[in-house]
N, C-alpha and C positions, 0 to 999 in steps of 0.2 A: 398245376400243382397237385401233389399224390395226398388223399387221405392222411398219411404221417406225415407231410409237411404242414400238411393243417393243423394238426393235432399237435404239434411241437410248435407250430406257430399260436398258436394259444387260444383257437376255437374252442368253442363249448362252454358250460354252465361255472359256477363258482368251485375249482381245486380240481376240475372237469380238464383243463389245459396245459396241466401240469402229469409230465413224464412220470410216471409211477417209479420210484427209485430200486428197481428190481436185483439184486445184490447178484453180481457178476463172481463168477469165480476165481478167487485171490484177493478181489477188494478187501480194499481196507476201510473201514469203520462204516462204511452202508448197514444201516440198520435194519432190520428186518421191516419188511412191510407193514407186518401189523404193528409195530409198536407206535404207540400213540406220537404226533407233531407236538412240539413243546411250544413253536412259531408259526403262525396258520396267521397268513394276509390273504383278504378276502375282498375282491373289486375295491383297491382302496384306491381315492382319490384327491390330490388335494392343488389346490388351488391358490395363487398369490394374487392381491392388487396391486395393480403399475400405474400411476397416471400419465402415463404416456400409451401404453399398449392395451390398458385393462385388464381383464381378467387371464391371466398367465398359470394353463394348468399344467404345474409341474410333472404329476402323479396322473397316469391314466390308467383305471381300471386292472391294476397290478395284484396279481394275485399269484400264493405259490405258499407251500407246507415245508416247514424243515424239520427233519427228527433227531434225535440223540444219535449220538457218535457221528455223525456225519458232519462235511464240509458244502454248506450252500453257495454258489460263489455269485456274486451279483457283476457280470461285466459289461463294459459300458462306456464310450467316454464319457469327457468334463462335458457336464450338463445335462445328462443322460436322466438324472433323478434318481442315483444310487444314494447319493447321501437322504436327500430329500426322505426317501424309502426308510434307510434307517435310523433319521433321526424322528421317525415316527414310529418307530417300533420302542425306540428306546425313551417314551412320552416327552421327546425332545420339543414334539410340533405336535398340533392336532390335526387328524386329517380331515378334509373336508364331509369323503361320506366313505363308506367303505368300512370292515371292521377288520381290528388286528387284534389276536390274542396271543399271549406269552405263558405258556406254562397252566394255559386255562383263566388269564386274567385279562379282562378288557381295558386296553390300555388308556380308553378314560375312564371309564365307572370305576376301574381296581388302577390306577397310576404307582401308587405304593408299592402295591405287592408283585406288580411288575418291574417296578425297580430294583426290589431286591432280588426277582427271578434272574436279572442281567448284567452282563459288564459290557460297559463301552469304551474301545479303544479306536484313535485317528488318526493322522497324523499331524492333527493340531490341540491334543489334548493337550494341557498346560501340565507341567511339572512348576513347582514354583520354586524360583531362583534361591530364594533364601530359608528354604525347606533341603533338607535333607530327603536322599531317598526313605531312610524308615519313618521319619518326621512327615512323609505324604502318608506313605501305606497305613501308619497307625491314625493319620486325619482322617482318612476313609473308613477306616476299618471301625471307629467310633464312630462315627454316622452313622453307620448300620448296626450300632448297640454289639459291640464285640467287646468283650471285659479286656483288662487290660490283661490278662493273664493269657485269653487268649488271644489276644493280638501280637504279644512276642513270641508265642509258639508259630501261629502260624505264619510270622512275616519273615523270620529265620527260615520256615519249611520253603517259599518262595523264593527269596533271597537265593537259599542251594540251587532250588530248581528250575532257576532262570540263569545262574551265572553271573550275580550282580555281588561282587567280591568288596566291591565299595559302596556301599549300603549309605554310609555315614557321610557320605560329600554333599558338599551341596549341589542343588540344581541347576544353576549359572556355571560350576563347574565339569559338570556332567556332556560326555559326546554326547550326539545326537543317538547312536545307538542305545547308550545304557539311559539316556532319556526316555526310551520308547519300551525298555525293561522297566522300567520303575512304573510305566502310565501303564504295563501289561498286569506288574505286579498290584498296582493300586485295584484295576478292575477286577483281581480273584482275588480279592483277599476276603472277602463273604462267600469263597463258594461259591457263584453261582453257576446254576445248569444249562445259561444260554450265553454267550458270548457272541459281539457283534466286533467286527473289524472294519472297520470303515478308511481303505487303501492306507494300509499300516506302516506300509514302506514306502512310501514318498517321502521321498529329500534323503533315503539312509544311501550311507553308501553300499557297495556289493556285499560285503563280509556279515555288514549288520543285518541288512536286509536278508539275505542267509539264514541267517542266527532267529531273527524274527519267526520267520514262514517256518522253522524247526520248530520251534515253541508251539506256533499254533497246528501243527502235524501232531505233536503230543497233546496236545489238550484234547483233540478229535480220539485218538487213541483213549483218552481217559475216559471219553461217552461222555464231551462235549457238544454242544450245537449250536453249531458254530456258522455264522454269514458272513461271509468276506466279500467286501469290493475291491473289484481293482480295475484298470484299463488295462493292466501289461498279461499279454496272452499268457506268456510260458510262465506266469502265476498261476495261473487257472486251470492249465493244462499240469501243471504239478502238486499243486494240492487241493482242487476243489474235486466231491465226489459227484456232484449234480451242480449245473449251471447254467442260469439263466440270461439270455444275452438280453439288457435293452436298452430302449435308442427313443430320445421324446419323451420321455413317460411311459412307454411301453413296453411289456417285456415280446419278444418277438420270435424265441424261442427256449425249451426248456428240456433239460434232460442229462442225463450222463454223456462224457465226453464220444464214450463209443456209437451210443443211442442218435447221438446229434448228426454225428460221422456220415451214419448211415443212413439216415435219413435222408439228408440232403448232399449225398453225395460223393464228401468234401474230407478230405484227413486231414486238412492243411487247416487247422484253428483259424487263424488269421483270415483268409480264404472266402472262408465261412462266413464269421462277420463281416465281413464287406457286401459280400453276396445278399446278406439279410437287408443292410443299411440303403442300398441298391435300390433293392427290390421294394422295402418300402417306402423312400421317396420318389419312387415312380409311381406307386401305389396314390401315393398323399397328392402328386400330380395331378395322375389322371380323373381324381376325387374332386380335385378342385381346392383340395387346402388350402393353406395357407403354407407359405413356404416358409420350409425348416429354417431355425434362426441357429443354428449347426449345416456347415457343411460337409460334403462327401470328402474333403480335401483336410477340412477341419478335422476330422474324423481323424482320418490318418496322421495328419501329424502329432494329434492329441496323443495315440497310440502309439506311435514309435519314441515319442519323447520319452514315455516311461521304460 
């Protein structure tokens, strides 16, 4: 293995392993080096009890900076510990050891003030049935102490800006696409300067799921900072600006699409990941591990599903 396959493969010290997101000529919304990470995880770890397997670490030693205007994309399959990842950034979990900050706030000492730094969207965020779409966005948008005066300015501003023309329906009679508009619209409706996507298009059909990845291409344009998961390649190859592939808890490499390419080789995304997931359960083999409860098969079907 070359020097940059180490270094993309995630050797070295804490933010040490991560591919400097160096702004290519044409890109879009890569932010300048030096401006400051609004998302900075740092060897985070965390850890479940089983009583049958014991101690089950989800999270291993993941670490990686997002800045403004850019798209971080987290890819992976089911299991991989993408959500696990962001529902710690979004003080959903706590992590075992490891620190994450949002915006310059530790996501336990400051919980708060990282809440209102963030929006989190999934694909199982709840819209509630007997809620209207503006009847959520103004439920939220009270939460975070927004007057009502400006909660109708800006839930009409979104409303245009999303394309949700029936605002007023209820929940239960909402597609699954403009469900997934209203749960985008509930997370901006405070502003915030970090948005997390946690595989946002699962279960939409083609059109919506379209319409979705459009939206958050514009929010990245706005000098948003923005984390996306997903397991479907040609998401990540279409709107992530830097991407981290991992497999286990672990991220296994990191860097812009081209940066990755070249590193290891490989133009073929897909390609790519296999050759990673490959490479480190022969790794975990010849280590002695403990064998992956994901398999190489698993992998792929996980990934073509989507």
């Amino acid at each position: 293995m070359t020097a940059s396959q180490e270094n993309a493969m995630g050797r070295g010290s804490c933010f040490g392993n991560v591919i400097a997101p160096e702004p290519l000529p044409g890109a879009r919304g890569i932010a300048a080096p030096s401006s400051r990470p609004l998302v900075e995880v740092c060897q985070l770890v965390k850890e479940f009890a089983d009583l049958q397997q014991g101690t089950i670490r989800a999270v291993e030693g993941v670490t990686f900076s997002v800045r403004e205007g850019e798209i971080f994309g987290l890819l992976g399959p089911n299991g991989a510990g993408k959500t696990t990842t962001l529902r710690i950034i979004s003080t959903l979990l706590r992590p075992t050891s490891g620190t994450v900050r949002v915006c310059g706030h530790d996501v336990l000492r400051e919980s708060a003030a990282v809440r209102r730094s963030i929006g989190f969207v999934s694909a199982s965020t709840a819209v509630y049935d007997r809620m209207t779409g503006r009847e959520v966005v103004e439920y939220f948008g009270r939460l975070h102490g927004m007057s009502r005066k400006q909660l109708a300015l800006r839930a009409e501003e979104l409303f245009d800006r999303l394309g949700l023309s029936e605002p007023d329906r209820l929940g239960a009679k909402m597609s699954s696409g403009m469900r997934q508009k209203v749960s985008i619209a509930r997370a901006l409706v405070h502003d915030p300067p970090v948005l997390v996507f946690d595989e946002p298009t699962l279960g939409l059909d083609v059109l919506a799921a379209r319409a979705v990845l459009e939206i958050i291409a514009e929010l990245r344009n706005a000098g948003k900072c923005i984390i996306f998961s997903t397991h479907i390649m040609r998401e990540a190859e279409k709107l992530c600006d830097r991407i981290a592939i991992i497999y286990r808890g672990r991220i296994l490499a990191s860097g812009t699409l081209p940066e990755l390419r070249q590193t290891f080789q490989e133009n073929d995304l897909e390609e790519l990941f296999f050759h990673l997931i490959v490479s480190q359960d022969t790794k975990s083999r010849i280590g002695g591990e403990k064998k992956a409860s994901i398999s190489f098969l698993d992998v792929r079907r996980g990934l073509s599903s989507g």
